[in-house]
C-alpha positions as CSV (number, residue, x, y, z in Angstrom):
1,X,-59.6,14.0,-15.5
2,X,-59.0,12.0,-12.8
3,X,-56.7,8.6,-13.0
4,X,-53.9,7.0,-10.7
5,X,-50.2,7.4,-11.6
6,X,-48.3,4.4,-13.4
7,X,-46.5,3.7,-10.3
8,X,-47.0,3.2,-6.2
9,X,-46.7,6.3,-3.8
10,X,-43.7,7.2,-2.2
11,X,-44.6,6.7,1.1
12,X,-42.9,7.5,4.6
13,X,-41.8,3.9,5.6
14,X,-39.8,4.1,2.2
15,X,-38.2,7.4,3.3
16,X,-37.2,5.4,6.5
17,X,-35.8,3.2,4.5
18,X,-33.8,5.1,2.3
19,X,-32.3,7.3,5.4
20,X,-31.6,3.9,7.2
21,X,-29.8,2.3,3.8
22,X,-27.7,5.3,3.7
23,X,-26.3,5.9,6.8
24,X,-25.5,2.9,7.0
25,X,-23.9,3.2,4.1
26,X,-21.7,6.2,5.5
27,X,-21.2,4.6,8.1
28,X,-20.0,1.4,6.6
29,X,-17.7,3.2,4.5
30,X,-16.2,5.1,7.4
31,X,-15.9,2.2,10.0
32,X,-14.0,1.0,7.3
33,X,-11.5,3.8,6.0
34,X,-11.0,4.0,10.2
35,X,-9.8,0.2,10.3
36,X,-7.4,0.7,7.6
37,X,-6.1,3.8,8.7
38,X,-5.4,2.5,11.8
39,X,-4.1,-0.5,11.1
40,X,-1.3,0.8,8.1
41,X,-0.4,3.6,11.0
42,X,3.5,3.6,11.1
43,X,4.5,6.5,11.8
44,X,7.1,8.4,14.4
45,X,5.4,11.3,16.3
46,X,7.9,13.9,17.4
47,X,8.0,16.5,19.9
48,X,8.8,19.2,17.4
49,X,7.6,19.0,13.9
50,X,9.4,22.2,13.0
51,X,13.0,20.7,14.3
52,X,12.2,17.3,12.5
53,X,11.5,19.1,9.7
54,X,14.9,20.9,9.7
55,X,16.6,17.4,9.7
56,X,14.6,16.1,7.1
57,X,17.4,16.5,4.5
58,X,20.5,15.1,6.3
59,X,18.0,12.2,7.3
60,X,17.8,11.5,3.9
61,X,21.7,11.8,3.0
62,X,22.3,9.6,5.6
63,X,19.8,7.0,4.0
64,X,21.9,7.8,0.7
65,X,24.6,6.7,2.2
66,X,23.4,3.6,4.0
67,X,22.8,2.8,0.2
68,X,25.7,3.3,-1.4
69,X,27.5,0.9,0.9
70,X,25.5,-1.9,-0.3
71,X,24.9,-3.5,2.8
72,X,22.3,-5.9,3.5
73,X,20.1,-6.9,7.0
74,X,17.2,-9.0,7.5
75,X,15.6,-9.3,11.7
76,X,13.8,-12.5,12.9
77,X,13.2,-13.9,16.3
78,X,14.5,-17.0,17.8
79,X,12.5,-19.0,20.5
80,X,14.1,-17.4,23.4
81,X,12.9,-13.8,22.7
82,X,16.6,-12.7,21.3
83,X,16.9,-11.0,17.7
84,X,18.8,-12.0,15.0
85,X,20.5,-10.5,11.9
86,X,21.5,-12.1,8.8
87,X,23.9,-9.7,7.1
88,X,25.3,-9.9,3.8
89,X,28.3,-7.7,2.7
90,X,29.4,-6.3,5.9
91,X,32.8,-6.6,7.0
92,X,33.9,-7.9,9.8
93,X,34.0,-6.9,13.2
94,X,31.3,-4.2,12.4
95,X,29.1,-3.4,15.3
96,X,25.5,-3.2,15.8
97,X,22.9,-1.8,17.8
98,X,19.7,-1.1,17.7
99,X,16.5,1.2,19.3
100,X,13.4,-0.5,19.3
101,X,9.7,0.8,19.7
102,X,5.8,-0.1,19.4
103,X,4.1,1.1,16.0
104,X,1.1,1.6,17.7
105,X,-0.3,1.2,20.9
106,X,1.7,1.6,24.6
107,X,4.4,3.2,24.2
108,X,7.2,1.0,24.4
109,X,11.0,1.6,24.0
110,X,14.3,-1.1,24.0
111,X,18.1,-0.7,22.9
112,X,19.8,-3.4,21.6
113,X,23.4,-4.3,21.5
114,X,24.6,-7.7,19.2
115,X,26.7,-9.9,19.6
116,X,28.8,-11.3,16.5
117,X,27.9,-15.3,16.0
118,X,29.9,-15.3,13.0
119,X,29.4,-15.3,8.7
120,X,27.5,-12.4,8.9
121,X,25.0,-13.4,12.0
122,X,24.6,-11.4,15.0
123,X,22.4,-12.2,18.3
124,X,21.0,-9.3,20.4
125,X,22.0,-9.5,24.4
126,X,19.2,-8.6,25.3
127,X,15.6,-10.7,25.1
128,X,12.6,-8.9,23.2
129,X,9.1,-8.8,24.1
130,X,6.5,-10.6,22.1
131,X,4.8,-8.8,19.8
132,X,5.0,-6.2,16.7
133,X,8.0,-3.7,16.9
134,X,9.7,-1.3,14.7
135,X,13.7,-1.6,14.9
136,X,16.4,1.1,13.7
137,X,19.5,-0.6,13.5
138,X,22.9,1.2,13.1
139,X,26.1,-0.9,12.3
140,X,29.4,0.7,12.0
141,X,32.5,-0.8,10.5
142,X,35.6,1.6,10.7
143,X,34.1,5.2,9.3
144,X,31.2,3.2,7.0
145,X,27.9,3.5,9.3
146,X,24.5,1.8,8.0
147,X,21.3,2.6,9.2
148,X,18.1,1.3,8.4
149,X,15.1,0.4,9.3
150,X,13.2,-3.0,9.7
151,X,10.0,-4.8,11.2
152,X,10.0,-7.3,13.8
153,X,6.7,-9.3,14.6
C-alpha cells in the first residue's frame, strides 16, 4: 500500500530554520546573562585572594562594630564636584575620610578628607570626578571608629 503521510515533509529549509531559531536563542539568552553580569559587577579584586581571605573574619568584626555604634551616613554630590555627608548620631568633632574608587571600568583611585559644616554635615576638600564611584568612609570619634561603605553617582 502506498498513500502520503497526514502531514508535510520535514524538509532542509525547516532544519535551517530550526538551527537559526536556536542559536539565536542561545545567544539571546547569553548576550543577556553577559549584560547583567556586567552591569551588577561590584566587586574589589585583590592581589592576594589567600591574604584577603585570612582577613575575612576581622573584616567582618569590624563591620560588627560599625553597627553596634549606631551611626548613620548618607553621600551626595553638590554642584561643584565636592561630597557631602549627612550624619545622624555621631558626636561631635568626629573625623572623616574617605578612599574612593571606580566599580568598573579605568581604574581610578581618590582619598578624601571632610571638613565639619556643622549638625552632623561634613564637606570633602577635595572635588570628585563625575561619574559612578564606590566610597569607604572611616569616621573616628575618640576610640569609636565607623566604617562603611556607600555609592556615589
Amino acid at each position: 500500500m502506498t498513500g502520503k503521510s497526514s502531514g508535510g515533509q520535514f524538509t532542509g529549509k525547516h532544519m535551517a530554520i530550526v538551527l537559526v531559531v536556536g542559536f539565536g536563542i542561545v545567544a539571546a539568552v547569553n548576550l543577556f546573562m553577559a549584560s547583567l553580569a556586567t552591569g551588577g559587577f561590584h566587586g574589589v579584586v585583590v592581589e592576594n585572594s589567600y591574604v584577603a581571605s585570612q582577613k575575612f573574619n576581622t573584616w567582618l568584626d569590624e563591620a560588627e562594630k560599625s553597627r553596634a555604634l549606631g551611626w548613620d551616613v548618607a553621600a551626595s554630590r553638590d554642584a561643584d564636584g565636592h561630597v557631602l555627608l549627612e550624619t545622624s548620631a555621631i558626636p561631635a568633632g568626629a573625623l572623616a575620610t574617605a578612599e574612593l574608587r571606580r566599580p568598573l571600568g579605568a581604574h581610578e583611585f581618590a582619598s578624601l578628607t571632610f571638613t565639619s559644616l556643622g549638625d552632623g554635615r561634613y564637606r570633602s576638600s577635595e572635588k570628585v570626578d563625575a561619574g559612578r564611584w564606590t566610597m569607604r568612609l572611616r569616621i573616628e570619634a575618640g576610640s569609636d571608629v565607623w566604617a562603611g561603605e556607600r555609592e556615589l553617582r
